[in-house]
VOPATOR-827996 format. One record per residue (C-alpha): residue number from 0; residue in one letter; x, y, z. Coordinates in nm, 2 decimals, always signed. Layout:
N
+-----+------+--------+--------+--------+
!  nr ! rest !      x !      y !      z !
+-----+------+--------+--------+--------+
! NUM !    A !      X !      Y !      Z !
...
+-----+------+--------+--------+--------+
END
This chain:
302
+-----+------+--------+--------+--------+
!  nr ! rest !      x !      y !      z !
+-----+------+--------+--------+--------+
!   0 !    X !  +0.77 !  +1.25 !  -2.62 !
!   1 !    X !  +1.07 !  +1.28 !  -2.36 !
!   2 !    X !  +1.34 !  +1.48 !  -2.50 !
!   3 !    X !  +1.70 !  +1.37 !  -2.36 !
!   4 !    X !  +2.01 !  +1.58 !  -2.42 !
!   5 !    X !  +2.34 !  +1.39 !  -2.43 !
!   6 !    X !  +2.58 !  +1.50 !  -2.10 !
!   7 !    X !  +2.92 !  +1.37 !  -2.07 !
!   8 !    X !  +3.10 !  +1.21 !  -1.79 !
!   9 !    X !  +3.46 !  +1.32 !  -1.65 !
!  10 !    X !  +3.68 !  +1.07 !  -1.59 !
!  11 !    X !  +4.09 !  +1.00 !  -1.54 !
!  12 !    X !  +4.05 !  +1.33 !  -1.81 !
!  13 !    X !  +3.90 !  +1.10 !  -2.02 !
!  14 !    X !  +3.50 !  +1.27 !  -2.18 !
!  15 !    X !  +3.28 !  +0.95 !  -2.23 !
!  16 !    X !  +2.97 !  +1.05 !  -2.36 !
!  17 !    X !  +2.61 !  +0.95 !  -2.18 !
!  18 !    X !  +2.28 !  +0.89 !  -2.40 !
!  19 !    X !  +1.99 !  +0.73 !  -2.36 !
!  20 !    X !  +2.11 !  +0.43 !  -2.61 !
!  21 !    X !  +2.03 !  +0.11 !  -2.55 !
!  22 !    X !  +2.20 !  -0.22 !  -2.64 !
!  23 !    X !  +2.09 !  -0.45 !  -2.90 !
!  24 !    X !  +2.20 !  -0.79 !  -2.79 !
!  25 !    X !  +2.04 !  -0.95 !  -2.48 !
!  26 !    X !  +2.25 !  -1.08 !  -2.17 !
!  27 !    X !  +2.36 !  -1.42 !  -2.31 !
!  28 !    X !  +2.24 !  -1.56 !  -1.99 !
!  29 !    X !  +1.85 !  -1.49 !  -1.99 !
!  30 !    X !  +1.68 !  -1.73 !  -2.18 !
!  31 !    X !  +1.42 !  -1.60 !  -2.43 !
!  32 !    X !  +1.20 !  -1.65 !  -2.70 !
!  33 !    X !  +1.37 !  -1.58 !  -3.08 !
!  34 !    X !  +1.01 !  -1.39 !  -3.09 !
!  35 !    X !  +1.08 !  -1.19 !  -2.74 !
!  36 !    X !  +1.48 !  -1.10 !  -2.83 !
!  37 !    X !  +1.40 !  -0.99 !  -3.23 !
!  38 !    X !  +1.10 !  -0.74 !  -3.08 !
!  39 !    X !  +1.24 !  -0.58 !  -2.72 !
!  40 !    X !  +1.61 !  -0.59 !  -2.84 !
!  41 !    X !  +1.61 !  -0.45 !  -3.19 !
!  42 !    X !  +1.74 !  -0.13 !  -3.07 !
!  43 !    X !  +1.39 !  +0.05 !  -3.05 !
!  44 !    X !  +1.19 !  +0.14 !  -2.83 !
!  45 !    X !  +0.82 !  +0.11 !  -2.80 !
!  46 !    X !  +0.61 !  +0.47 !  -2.74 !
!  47 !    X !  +0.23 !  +0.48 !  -2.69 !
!  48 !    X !  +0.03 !  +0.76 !  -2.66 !
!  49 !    X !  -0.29 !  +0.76 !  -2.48 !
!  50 !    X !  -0.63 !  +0.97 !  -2.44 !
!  51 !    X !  -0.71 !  +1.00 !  -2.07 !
!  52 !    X !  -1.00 !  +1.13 !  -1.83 !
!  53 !    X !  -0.85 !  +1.11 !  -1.55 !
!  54 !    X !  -1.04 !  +1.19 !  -1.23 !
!  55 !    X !  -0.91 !  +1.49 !  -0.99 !
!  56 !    X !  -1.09 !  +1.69 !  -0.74 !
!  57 !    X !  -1.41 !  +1.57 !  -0.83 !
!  58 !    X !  -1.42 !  +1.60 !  -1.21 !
!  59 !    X !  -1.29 !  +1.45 !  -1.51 !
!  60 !    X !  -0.96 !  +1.59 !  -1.64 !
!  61 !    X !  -0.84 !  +1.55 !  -2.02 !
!  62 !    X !  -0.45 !  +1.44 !  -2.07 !
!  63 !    X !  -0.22 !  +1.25 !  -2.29 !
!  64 !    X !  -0.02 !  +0.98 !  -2.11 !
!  65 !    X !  +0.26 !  +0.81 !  -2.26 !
!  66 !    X !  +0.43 !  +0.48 !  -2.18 !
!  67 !    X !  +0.77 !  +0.44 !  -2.33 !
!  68 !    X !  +0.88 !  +0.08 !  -2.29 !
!  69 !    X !  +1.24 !  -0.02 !  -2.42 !
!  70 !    X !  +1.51 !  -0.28 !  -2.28 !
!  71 !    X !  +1.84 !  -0.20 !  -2.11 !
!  72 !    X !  +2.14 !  -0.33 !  -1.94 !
!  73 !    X !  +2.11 !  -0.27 !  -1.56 !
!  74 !    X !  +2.32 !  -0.28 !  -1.23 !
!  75 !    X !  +2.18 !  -0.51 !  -0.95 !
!  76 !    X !  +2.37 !  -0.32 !  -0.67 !
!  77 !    X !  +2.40 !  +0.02 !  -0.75 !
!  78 !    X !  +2.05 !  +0.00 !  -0.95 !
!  79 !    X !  +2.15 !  +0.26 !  -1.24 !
!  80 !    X !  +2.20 !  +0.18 !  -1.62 !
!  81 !    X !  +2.52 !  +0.05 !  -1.67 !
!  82 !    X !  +2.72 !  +0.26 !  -1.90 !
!  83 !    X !  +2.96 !  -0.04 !  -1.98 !
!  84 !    X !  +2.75 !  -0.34 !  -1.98 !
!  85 !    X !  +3.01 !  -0.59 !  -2.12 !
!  86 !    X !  +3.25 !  -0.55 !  -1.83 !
!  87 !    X !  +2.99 !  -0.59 !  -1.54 !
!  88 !    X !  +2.97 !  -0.97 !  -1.54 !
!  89 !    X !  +2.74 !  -1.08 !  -1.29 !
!  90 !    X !  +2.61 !  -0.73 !  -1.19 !
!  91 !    X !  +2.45 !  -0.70 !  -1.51 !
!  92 !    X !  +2.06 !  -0.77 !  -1.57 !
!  93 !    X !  +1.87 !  -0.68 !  -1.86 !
!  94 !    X !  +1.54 !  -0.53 !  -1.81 !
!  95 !    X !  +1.21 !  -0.40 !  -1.99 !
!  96 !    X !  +1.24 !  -0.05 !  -1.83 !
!  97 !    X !  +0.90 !  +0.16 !  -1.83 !
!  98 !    X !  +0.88 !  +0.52 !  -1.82 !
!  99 !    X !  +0.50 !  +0.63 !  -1.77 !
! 100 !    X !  +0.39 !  +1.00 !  -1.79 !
! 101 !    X !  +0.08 !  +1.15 !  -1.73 !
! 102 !    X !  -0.02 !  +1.54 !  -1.76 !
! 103 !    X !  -0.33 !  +1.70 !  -1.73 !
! 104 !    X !  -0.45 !  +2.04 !  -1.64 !
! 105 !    X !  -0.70 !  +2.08 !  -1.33 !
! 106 !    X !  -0.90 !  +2.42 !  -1.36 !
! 107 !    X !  -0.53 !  +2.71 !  -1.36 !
! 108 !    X !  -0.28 !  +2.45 !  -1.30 !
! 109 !    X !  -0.13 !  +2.18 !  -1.46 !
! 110 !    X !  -0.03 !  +1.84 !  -1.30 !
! 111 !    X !  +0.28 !  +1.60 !  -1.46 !
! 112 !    X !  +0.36 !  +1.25 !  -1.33 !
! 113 !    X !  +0.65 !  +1.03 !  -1.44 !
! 114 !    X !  +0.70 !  +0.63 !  -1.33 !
! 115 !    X !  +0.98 !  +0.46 !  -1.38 !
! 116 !    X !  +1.00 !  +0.07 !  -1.33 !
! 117 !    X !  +1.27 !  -0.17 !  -1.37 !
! 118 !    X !  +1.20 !  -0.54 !  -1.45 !
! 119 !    X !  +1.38 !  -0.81 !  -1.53 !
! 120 !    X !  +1.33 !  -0.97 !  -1.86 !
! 121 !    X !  +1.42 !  -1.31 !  -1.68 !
! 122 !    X !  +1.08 !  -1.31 !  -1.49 !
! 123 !    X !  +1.19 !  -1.72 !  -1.42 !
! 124 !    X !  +1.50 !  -1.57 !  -1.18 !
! 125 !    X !  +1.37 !  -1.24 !  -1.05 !
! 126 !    X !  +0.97 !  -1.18 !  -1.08 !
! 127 !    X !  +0.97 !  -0.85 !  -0.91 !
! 128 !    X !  +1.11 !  -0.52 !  -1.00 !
! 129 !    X !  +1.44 !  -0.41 !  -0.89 !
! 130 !    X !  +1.33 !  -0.05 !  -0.88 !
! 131 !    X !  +1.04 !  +0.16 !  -0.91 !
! 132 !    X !  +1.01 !  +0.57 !  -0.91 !
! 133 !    X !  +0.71 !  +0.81 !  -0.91 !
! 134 !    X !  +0.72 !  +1.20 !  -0.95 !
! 135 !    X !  +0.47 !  +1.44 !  -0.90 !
! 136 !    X !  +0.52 !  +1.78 !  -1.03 !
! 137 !    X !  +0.18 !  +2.04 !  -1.01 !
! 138 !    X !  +0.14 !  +2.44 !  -0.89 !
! 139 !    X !  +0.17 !  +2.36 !  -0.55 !
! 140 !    X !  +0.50 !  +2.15 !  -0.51 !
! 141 !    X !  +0.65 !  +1.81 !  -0.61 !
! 142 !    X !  +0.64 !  +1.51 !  -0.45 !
! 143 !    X !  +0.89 !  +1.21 !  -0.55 !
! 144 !    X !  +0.89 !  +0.85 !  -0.39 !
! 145 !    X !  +1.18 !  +0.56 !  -0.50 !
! 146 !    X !  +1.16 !  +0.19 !  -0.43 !
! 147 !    X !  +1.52 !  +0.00 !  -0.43 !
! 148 !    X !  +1.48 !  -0.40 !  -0.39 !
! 149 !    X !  +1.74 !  -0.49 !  -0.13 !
! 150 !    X !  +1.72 !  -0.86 !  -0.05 !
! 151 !    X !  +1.35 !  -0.95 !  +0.11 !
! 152 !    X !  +1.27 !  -0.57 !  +0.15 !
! 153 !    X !  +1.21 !  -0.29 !  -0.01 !
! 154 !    X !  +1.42 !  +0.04 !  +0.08 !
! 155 !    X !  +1.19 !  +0.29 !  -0.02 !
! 156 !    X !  +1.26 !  +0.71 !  +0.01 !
! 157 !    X !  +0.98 !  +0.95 !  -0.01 !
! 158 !    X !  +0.96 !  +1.33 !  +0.00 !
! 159 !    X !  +0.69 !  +1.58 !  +0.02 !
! 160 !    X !  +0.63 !  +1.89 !  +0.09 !
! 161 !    X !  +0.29 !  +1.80 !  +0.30 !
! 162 !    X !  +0.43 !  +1.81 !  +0.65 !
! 163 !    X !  +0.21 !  +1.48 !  +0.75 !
! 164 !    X !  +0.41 !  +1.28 !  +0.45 !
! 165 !    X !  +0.74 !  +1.47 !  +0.51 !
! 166 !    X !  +1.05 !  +1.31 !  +0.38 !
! 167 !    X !  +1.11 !  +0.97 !  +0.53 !
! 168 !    X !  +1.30 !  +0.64 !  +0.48 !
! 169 !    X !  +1.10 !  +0.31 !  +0.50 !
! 170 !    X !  +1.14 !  -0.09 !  +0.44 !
! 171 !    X !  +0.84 !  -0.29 !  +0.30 !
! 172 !    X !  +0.82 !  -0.67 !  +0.23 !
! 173 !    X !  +0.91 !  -0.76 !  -0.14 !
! 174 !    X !  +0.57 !  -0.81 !  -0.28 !
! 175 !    X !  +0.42 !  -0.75 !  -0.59 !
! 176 !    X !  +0.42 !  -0.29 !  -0.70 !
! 177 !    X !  +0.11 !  -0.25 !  -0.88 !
! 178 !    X !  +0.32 !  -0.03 !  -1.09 !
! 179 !    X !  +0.49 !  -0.32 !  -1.21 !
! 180 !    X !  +0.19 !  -0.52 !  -1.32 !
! 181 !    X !  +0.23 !  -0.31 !  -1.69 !
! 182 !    X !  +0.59 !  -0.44 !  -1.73 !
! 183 !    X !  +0.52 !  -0.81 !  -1.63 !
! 184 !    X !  +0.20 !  -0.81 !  -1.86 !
! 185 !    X !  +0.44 !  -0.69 !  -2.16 !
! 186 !    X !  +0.71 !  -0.96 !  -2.09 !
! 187 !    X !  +0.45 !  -1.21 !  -1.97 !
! 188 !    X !  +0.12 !  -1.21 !  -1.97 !
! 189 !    X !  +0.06 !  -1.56 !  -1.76 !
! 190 !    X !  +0.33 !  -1.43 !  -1.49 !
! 191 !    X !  +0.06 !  -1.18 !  -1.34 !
! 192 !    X !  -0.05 !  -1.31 !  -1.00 !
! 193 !    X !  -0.40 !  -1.43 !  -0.98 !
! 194 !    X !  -0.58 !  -1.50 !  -0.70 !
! 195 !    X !  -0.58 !  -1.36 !  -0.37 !
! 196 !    X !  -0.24 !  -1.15 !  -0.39 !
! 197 !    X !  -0.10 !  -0.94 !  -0.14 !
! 198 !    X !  +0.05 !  -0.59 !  -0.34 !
! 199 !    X !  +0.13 !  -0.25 !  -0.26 !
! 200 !    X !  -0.07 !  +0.00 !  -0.46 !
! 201 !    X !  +0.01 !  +0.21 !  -0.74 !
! 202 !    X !  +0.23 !  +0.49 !  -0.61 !
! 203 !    X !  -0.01 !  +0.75 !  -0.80 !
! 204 !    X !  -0.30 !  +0.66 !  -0.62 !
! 205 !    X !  -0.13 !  +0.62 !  -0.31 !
! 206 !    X !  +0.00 !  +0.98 !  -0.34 !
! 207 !    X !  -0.31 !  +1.16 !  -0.48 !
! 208 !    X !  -0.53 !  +1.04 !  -0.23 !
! 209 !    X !  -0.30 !  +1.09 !  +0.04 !
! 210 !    X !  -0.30 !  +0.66 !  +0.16 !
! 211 !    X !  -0.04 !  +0.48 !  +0.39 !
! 212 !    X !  +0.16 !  +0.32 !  +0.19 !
! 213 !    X !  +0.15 !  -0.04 !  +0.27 !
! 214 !    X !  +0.08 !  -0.40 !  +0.13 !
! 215 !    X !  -0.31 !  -0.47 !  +0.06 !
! 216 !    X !  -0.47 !  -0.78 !  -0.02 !
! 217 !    X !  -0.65 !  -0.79 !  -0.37 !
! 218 !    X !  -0.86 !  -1.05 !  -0.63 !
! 219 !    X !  -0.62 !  -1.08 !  -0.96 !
! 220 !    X !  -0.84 !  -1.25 !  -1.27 !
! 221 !    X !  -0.86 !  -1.24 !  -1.61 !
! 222 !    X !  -1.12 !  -1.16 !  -1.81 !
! 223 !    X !  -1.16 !  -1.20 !  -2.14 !
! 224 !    X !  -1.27 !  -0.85 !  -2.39 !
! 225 !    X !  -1.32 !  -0.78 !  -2.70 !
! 226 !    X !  -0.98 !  -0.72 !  -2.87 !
! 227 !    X !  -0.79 !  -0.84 !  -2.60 !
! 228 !    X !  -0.75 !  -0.95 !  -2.25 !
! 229 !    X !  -0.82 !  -0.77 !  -1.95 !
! 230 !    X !  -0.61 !  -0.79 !  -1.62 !
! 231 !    X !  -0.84 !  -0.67 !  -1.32 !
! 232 !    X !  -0.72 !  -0.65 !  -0.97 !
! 233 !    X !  -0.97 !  -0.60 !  -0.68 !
! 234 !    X !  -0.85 !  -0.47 !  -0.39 !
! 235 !    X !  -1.05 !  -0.55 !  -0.01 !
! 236 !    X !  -1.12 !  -0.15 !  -0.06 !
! 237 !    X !  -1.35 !  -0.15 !  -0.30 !
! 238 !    X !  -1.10 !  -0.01 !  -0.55 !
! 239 !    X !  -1.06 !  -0.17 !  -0.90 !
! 240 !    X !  -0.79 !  -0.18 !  -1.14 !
! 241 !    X !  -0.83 !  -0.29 !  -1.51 !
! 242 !    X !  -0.57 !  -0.31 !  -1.74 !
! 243 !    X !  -0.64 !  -0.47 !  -2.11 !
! 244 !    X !  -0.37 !  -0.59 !  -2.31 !
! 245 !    X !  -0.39 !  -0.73 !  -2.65 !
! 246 !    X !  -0.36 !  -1.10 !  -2.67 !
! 247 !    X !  -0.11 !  -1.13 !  -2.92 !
! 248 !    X !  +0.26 !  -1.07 !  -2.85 !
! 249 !    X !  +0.37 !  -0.82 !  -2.78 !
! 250 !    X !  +0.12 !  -0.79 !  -2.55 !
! 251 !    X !  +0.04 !  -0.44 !  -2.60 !
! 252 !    X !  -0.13 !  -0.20 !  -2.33 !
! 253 !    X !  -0.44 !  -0.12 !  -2.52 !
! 254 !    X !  -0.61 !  +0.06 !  -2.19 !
! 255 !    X !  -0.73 !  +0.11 !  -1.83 !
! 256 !    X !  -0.96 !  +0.15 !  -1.62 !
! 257 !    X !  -0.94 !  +0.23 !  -1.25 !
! 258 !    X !  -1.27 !  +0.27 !  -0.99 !
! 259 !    X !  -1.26 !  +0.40 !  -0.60 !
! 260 !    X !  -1.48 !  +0.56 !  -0.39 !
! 261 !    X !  -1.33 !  +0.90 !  -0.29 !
! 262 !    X !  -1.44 !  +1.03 !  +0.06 !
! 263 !    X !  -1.65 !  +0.91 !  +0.34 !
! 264 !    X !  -1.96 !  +0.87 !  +0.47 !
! 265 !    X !  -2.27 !  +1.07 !  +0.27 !
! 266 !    X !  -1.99 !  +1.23 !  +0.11 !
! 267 !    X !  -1.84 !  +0.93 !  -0.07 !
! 268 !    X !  -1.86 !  +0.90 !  -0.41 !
! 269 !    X !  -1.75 !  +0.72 !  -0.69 !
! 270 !    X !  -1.44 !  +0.82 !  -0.86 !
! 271 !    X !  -1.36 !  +0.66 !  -1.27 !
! 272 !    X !  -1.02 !  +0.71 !  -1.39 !
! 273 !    X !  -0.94 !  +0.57 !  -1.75 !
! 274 !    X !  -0.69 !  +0.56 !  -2.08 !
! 275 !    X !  -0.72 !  +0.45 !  -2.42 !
! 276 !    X !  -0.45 !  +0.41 !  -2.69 !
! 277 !    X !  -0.45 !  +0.65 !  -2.95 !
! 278 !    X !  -0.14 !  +0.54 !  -3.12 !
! 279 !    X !  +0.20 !  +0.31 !  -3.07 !
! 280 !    X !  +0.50 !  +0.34 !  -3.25 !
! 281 !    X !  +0.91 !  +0.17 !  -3.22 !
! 282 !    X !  +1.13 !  +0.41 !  -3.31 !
! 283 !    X !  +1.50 !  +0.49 !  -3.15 !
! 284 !    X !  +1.33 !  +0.79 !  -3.03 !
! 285 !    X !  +1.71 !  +0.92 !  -2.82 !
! 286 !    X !  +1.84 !  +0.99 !  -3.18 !
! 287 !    X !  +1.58 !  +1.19 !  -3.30 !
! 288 !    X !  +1.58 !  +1.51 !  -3.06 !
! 289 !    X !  +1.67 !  +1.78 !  -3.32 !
! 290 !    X !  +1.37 !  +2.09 !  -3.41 !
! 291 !    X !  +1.30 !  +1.87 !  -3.73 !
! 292 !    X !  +1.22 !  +1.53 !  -3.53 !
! 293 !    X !  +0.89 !  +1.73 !  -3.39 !
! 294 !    X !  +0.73 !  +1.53 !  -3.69 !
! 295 !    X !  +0.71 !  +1.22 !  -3.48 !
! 296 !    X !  +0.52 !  +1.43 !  -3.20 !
! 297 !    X !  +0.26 !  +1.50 !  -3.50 !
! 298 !    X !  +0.27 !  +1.14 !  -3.54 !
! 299 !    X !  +0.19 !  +1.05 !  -3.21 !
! 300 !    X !  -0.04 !  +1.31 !  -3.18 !
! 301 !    X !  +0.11 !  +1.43 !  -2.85 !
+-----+------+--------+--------+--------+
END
């Protein structure tokens, strides 16, 4: 579970406090389902713990991902939660914010990945994510990469510590993030492209595997499974995404599946990444970080 610690904000001498809180009431002008507004804003949040073997260095790793999904007020230009939603009139947009982490341990050393995605809950006026981070923390340095819709492009920052990725500054066409396929299934299941579908993959793939970073044209289809639907992208690589959600709202991520061939040549081989849920809860989980509240980590078995 992600702890958070309330910090506080100085201003005209004035201490307003910061938390991870999030507003009950939906911006009045988004139009939703009764069904959509009584789940994402009832002032929880969703958590789901997964079981994962995740594939790294040519073996299968054990971890526990997490996806926390919960809705918030956010600011179209400066791209930040707004700490005082009611006064930002048209800079306000309320989105289904994800926050995706992944850890897993790779012989001595232990690897931690966080993605953050903002979507708007209004998929009808905006269908693509305002802003999208990934982090990579393991033994031998951290990488970090943030996508900021501005207009028709994306502004997108990277850093590394690898001297052929470096830290740079790029713009790519707005397109459809792979990484914001989760949030759109979860607000909208028939919103998903299908078809042939030009998208820029995952950031965690692009960053393991050391890729250019760059649009790629895919196959997006549904298929149906048993206890639930499942989502698969097919990319002109080879690679294959699979992501099953439950048919019912709300649409939960039950699992994944990815597949890529790793390597060239003789060489190549065939890499299998997967998660399944272990357990999803809604709790208010930013009011529950005292010693005692390590109950609802037993809970979650995390």
């Amino acid at each position: 579970m992600l702890r958070y610690q309330v910090s506080f904000f100085l201003t005209a001498a004035v201490m307003l406090p910061l938390s991870c809180s999030h507003t009950a009431v939906p911006q009045a002008a988004a139009v939703l389902s009764p069904e959509f507004e009584a789940y994402w804003f009832s002032g929880l949040a969703e958590l789901s713990v997964f079981d994962l073997q995740q594939s790294r260095y040519g073996a299968l790793r054990k971890g526990t991902p997490a996806m926390v999904f919960v809705t918030e007020p956010f600011s179209v230009r400066r791209q930040v939660k707004l700490d005082q939603p009611e006064s930002a009139g048209d800079d306000r947009r309320d989105v289904l914010k994800l926050n995706m982490t992944r850890n897993f341990d790779t012989g001595i050393y232990p690897y931690s990945t966080e993605l953050s995605v903002f979507s708007p809950v209004d998929l009808s006026k905006s269908p693509h994510a305002l802003k999208s981070v990934f982090s990579c923390q393991e033994w031998c340095g951290q990488v970090y990469t943030q996508f900021n819709r501005k207009g028709k492009h994306y502004a997108v920052q990277s850093y590394s510590y690898f001297e052929s990725e470096g830290d740079r500054e790029e713009k790519l066409p707005v397109t459809w993030l792979e990484d914001e396929l989760w949030s759109v299934g979860r607000i909208n299941p028939d919103a998903l492209p299908l078809g042939e579908v030009s998208i820029i993959p995952s950031e965690t793939y692009t960053r393991f595997l050391h890729r250019v970073r760059k649009p790629e044209q895919a196959m997006a289809a549904w298929l149906e499974s048993d206890g639930g639907r499942l989502y698969t992208l097919t990319y002109a690589s080879g690679r294959v995404l699979s992501i099953q959600f439950a048919a019912d709202f709300p649409h939960a991520v039950l699992g994944w599946t990815e597949t890529y061939r790793d390597g060239s040549g003789a060489g190549a081989a065939e890499r299998v990444t997967s998660g399944t849920l272990r357990k999803r809860i809604r709790i208010d989980y930013w009011n529950h970080n005292a010693v005692a509240d390590s109950i609802w980590r037993q809970e979650l078995g995390y």
